[in-house]
N, CA, C and O of each residue as an XYZ file, in Angstrom:
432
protein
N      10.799    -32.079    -70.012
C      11.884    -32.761    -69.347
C      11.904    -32.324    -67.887
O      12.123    -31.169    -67.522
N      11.649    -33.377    -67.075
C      11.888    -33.246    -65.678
C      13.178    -32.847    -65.241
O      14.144    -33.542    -65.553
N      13.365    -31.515    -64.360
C      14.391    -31.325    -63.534
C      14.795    -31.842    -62.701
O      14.098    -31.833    -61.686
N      16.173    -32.602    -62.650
C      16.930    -33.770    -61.508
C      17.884    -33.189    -60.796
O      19.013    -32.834    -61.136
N      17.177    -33.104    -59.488
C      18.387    -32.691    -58.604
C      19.044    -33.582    -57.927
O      18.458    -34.574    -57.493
N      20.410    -33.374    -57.717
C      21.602    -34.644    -57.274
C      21.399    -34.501    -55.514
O      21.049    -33.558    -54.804
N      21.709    -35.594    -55.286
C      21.572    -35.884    -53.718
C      23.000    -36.378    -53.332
O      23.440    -37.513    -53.514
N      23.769    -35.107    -52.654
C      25.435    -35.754    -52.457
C      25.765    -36.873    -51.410
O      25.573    -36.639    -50.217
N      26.236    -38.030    -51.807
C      26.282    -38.725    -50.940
C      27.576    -39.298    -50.151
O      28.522    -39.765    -50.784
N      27.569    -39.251    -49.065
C      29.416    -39.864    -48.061
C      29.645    -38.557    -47.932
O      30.764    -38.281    -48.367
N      28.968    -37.482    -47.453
C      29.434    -36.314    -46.983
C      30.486    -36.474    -45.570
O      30.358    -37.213    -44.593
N      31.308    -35.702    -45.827
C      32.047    -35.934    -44.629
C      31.139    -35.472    -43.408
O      30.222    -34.654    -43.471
N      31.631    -36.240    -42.154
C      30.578    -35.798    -40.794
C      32.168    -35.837    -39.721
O      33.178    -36.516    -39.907
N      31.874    -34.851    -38.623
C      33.161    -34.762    -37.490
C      33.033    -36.355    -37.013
O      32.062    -37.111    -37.043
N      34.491    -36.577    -36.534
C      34.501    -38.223    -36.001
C      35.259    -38.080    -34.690
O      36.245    -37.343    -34.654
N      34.792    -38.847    -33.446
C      36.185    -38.946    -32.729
C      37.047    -39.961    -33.386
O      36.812    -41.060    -33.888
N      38.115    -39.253    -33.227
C      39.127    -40.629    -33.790
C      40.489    -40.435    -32.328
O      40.734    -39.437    -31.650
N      41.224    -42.048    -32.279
C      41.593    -41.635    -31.199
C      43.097    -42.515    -32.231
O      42.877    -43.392    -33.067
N      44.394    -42.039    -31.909
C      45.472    -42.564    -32.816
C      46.638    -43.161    -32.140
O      46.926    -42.602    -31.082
N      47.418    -44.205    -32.503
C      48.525    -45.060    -31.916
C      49.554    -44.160    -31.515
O      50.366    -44.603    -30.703
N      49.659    -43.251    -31.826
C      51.198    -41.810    -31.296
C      49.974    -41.272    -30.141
O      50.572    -41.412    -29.074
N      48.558    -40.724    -29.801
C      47.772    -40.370    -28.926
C      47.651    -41.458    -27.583
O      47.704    -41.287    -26.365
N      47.521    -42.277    -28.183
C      47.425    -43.529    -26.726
C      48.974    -43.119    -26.403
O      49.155    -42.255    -25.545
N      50.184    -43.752    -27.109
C      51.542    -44.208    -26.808
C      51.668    -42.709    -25.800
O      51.639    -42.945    -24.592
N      51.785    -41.428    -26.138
C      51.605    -39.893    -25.281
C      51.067    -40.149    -24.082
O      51.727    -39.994    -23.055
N      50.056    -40.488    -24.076
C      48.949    -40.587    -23.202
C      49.403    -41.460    -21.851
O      49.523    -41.059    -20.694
N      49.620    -42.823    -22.417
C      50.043    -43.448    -21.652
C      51.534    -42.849    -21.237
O      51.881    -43.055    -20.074
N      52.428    -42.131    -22.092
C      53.629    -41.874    -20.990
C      53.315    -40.370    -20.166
O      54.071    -39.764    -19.407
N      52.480    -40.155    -20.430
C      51.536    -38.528    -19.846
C      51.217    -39.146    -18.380
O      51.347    -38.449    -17.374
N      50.663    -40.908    -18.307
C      49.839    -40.990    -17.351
C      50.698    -40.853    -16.082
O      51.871    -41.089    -15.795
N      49.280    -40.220    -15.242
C      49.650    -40.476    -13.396
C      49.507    -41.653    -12.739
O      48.452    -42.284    -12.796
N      50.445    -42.018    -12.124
C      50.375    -43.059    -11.585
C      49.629    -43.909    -10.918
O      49.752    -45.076    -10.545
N      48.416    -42.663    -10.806
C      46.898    -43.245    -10.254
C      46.037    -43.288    -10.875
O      44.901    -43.505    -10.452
N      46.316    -43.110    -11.959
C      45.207    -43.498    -12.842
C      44.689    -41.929    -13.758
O      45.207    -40.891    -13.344
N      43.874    -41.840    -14.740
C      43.579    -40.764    -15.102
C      41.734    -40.885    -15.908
O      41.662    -41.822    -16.703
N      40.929    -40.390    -15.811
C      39.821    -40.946    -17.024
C      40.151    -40.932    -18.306
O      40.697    -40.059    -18.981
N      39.804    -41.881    -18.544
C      39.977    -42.087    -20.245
C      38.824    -41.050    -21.024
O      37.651    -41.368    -20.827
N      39.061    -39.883    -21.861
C      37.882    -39.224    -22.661
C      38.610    -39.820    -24.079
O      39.457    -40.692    -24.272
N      37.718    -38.746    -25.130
C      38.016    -38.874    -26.602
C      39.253    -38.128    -26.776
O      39.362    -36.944    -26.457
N      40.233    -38.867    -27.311
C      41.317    -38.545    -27.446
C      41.372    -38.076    -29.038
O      40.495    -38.466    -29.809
N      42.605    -37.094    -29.549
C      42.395    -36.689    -31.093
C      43.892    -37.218    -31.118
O      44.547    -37.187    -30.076
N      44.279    -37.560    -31.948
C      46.221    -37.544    -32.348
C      46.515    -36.818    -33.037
O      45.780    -35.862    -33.285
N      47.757    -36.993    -33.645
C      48.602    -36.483    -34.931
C      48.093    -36.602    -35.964
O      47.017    -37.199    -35.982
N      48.609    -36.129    -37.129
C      47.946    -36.494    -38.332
C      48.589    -37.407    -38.879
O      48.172    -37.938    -39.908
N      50.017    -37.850    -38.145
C      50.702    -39.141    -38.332
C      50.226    -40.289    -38.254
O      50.099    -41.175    -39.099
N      49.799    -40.189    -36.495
C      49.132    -41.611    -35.994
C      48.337    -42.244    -36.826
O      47.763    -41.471    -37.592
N      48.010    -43.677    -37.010
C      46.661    -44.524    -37.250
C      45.746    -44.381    -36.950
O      45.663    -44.102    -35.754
N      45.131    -44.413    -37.312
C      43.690    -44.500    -36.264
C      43.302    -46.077    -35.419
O      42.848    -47.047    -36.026
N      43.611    -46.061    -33.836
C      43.289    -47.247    -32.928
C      41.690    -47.971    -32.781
O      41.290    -49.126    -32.635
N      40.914    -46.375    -32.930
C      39.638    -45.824    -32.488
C      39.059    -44.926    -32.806
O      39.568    -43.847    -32.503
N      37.467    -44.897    -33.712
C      36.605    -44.276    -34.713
C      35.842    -44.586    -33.582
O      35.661    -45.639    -32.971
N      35.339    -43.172    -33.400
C      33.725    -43.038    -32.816
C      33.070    -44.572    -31.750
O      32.012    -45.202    -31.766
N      34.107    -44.652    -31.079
C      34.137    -45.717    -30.110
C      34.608    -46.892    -30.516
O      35.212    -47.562    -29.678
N      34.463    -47.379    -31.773
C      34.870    -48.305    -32.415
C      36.172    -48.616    -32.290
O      36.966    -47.713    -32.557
N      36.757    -50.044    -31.827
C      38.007    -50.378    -31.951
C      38.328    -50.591    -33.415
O      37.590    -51.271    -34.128
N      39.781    -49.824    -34.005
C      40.065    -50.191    -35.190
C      40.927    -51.199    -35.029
O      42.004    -51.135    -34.436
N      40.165    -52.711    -35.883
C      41.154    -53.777    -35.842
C      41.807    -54.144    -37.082
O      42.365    -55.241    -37.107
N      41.844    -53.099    -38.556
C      42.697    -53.417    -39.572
C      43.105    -51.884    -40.053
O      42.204    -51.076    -39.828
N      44.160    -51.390    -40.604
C      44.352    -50.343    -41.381
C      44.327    -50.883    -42.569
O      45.103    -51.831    -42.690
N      43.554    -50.548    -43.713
C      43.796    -51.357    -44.940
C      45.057    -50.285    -45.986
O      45.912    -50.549    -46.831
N      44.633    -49.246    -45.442
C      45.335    -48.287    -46.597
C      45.822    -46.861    -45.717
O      45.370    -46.777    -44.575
N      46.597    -45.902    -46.138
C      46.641    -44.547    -46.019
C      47.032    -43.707    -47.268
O      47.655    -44.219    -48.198
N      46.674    -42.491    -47.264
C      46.931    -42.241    -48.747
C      46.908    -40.463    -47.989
O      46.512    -40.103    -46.880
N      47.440    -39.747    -49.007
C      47.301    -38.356    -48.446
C      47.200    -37.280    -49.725
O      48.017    -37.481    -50.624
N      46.413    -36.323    -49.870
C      45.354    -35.458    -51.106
C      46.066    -34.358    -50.667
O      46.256    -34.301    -49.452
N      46.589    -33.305    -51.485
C      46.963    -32.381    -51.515
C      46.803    -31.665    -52.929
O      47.373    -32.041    -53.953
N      46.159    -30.851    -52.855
C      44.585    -30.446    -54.061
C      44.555    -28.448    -53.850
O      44.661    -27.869    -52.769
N      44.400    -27.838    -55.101
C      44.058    -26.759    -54.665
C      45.059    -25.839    -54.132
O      44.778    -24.924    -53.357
N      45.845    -26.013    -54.420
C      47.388    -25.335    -53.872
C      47.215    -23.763    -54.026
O      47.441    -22.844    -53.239
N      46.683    -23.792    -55.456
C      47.105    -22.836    -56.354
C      45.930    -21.672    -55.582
O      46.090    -20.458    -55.713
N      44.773    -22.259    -54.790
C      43.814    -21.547    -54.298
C      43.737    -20.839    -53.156
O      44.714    -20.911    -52.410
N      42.603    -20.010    -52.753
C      43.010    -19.022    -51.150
C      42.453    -20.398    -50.585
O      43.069    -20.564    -49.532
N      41.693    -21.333    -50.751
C      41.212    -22.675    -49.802
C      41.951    -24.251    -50.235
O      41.419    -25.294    -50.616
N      43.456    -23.883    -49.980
C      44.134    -25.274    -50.506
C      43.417    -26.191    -49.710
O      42.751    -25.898    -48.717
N      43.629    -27.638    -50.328
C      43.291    -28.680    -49.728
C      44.119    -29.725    -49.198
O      44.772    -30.206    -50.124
N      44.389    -30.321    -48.023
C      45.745    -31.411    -47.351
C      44.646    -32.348    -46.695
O      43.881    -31.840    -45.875
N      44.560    -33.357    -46.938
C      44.103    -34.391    -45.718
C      44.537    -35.918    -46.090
O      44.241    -36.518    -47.124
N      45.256    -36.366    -45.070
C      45.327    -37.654    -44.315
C      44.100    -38.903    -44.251
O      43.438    -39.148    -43.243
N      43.979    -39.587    -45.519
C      43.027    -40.330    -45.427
C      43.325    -41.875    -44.977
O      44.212    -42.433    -45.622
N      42.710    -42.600    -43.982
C      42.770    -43.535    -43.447
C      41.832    -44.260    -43.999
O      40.720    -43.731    -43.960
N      41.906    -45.536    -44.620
C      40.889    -46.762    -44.884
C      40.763    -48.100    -43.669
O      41.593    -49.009    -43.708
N      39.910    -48.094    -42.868
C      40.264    -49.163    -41.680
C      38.575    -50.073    -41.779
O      37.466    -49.873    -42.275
N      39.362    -51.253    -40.867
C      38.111    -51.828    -40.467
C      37.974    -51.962    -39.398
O      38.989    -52.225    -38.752
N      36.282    -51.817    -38.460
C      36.509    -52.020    -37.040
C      36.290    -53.382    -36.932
O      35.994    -54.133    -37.861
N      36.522    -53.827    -35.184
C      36.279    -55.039    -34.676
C      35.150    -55.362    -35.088
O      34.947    -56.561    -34.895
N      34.196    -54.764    -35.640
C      32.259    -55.077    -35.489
C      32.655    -55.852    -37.195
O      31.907    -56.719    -37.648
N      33.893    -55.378    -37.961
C      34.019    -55.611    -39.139
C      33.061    -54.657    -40.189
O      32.488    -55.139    -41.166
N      33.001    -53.380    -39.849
C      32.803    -51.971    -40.752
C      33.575    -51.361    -41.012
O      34.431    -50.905    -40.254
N      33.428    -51.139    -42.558
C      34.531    -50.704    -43.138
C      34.345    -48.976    -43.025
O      33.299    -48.333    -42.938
N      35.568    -48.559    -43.054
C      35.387    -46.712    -42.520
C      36.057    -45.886    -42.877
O      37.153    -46.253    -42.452
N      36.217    -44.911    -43.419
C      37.436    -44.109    -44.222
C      37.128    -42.572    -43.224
O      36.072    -42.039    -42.884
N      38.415    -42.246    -43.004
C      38.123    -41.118    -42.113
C      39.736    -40.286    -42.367
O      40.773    -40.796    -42.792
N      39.543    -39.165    -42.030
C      40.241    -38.132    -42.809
C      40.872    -37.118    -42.055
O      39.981    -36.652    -41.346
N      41.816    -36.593    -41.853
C      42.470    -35.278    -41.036
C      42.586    -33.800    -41.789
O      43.701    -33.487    -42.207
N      42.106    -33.401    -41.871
C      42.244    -31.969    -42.629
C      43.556    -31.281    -42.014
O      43.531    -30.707    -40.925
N      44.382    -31.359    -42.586
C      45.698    -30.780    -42.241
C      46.030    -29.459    -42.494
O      47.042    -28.930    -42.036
N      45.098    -28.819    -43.312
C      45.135    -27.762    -43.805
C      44.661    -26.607    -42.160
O      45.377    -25.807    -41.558
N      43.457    -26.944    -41.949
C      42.577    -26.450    -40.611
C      42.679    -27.316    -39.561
O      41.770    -27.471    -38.746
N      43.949    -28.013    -39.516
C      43.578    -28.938    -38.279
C      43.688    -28.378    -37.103
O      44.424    -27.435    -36.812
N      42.665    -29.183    -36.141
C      42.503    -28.680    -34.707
C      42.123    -29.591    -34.145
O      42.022    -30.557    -34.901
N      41.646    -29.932    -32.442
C      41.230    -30.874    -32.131
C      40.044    -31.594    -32.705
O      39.977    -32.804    -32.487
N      39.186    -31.068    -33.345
C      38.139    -31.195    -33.828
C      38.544    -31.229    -35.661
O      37.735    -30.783    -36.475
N      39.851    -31.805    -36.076
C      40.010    -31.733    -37.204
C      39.636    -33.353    -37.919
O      39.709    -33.451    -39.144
N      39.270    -34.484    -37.147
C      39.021    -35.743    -37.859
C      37.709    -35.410    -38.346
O      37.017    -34.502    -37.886
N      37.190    -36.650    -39.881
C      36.138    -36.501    -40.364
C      35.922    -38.300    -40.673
O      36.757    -39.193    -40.822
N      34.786    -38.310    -40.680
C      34.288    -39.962    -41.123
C      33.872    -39.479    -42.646
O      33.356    -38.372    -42.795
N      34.129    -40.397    -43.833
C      33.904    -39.961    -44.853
C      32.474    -41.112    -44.970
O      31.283    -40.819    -45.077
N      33.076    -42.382    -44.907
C      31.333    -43.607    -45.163
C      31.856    -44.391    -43.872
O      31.219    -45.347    -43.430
């Protein structure tokens, strides 16, 4: 009997994500002359507007996992189901547990 090893697949990968409470800030943050636009991160409230450049033009779902309580590595994240303008579908995630600027994830 051949040995089968599993190949995990939809690993989470870091995402910029940029969120509707991050713009709305942003814009009342702005200077009156203007400011550069970079990758913005939000709340773990916000929507997501914007995946990895991608305009998000549907939220289909939000749902939120809270897993592992009982453990020294609980689990919290903020999962977003959207579609972009290109019409790709994208699920991306906030780890609330470790969040930081660098706390969004693209799941597929």
């Amino acid at each position: 009997m051949a040995h089968s090893s599993s190949i995990p697949l939809h690993l989470p990968r870091p995402a910029r994500v940029r969120t509707a409470a991050a713009a709305d800030q942003r814009s009342a943050n702005k200077p009156a002359s203007g400011s550069a636009r970079g990758s913005a991160r939000g709340s773990a409230g916000g929507a997501p507007i914007e995946v990895d450049g991608r305009q998000v033009a549907q939220v289909r779902e939000s749902w939120l996992i809270e897993d592992r309580w009982w453990t020294e590595r609980p689990l919290r994240r903020r999962y977003w189901e959207v579609v972009t303008a290109c019409g790709r579908n994208v699920v991306v995630f906030r780890d609330l547990e470790r969040a930081s600027a660098s706390g969004w994830f693209v799941q597929r």
